[in-house]
N, C-alpha and C positions, 0 to 999 in steps of 0.2 A: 766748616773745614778747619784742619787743626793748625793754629799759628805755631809754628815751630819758633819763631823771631822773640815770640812774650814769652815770659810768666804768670804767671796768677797766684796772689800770693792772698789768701782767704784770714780774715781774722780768727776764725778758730783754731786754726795752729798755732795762736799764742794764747788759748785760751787755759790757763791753769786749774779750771772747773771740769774740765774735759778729758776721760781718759783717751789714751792714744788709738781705742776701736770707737771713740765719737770726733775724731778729727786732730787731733792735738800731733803735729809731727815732733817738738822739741821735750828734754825734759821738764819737769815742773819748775826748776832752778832757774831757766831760761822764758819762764814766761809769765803773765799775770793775770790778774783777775782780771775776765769779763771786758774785756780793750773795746774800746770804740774805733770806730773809721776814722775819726778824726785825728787818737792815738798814732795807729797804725801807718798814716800820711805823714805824717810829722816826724815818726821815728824811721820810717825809710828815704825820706828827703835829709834826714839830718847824715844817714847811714852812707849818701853820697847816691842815691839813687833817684834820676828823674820817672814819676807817674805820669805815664800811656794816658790810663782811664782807671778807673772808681765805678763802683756800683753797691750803693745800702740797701738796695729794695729788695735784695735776692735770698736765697733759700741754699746753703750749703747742704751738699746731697745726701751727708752722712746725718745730717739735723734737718730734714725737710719741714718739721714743724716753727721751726725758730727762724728768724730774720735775721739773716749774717749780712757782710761787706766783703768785697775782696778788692783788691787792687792789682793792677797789670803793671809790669815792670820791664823791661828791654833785656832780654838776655845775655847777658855779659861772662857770669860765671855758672857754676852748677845752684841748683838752686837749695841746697842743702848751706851753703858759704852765702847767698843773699839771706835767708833765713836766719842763718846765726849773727849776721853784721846786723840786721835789723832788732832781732831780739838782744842785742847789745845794748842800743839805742830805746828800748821801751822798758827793760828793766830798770836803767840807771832813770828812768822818769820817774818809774812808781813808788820807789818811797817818800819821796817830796809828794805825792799823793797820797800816799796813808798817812803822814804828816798832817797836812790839811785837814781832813777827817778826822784825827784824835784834836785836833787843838781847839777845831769848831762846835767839839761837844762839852 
């Protein structure tokens, strides 16, 4: 039955590898490479949002062959403004991560 109260917010909507008919809902400015579940937790707890539930085992339905995560979120605003508060919060990570990677080679 459909929870009207959550959201589900899937880690391939921030995936920059992805066009937007393989899941990707933001521009590629707004998103990055290939994010993990653990990313994705961190940058929506930092964005001001308490995590429901988590799930890494799962198969996002436009990628049935790949192993995605999503994460549940309490609906508070539309989820177009949770998406962009979050993708706030994961881009200003990722260049202190490409960092990391150029300096370690």
């Amino acid at each position: 039955m459909k929870d009207y109260e959550h959201v589900v917010i899937w880690l391939d909507y921030f995936n920059k590898t992805l066009p937007r008919a393989k899941g990707r809902k933001l521009e590629k400015e707004k998103c990055v490479f290939d994010p993990s579940l653990k990313e994705l937790t961190e940058a929506a707890q930092a964005a001001g949002f308490e995590i429901t539930e988590t799930d890494e085992k799962v198969r996002f339905p436009k990628r049935p062959y790949v192993r995605s995560g999503y994460i549940v979120l309490p609906k508070g605003s539309t989820k177009t403004n949770i998406l962009n508060k979050i993708s706030q919060k994961l881009v200003s990570k990722e260049p202190s991560k490409q960092n990391k990677i150029k300096s370690s080679s």
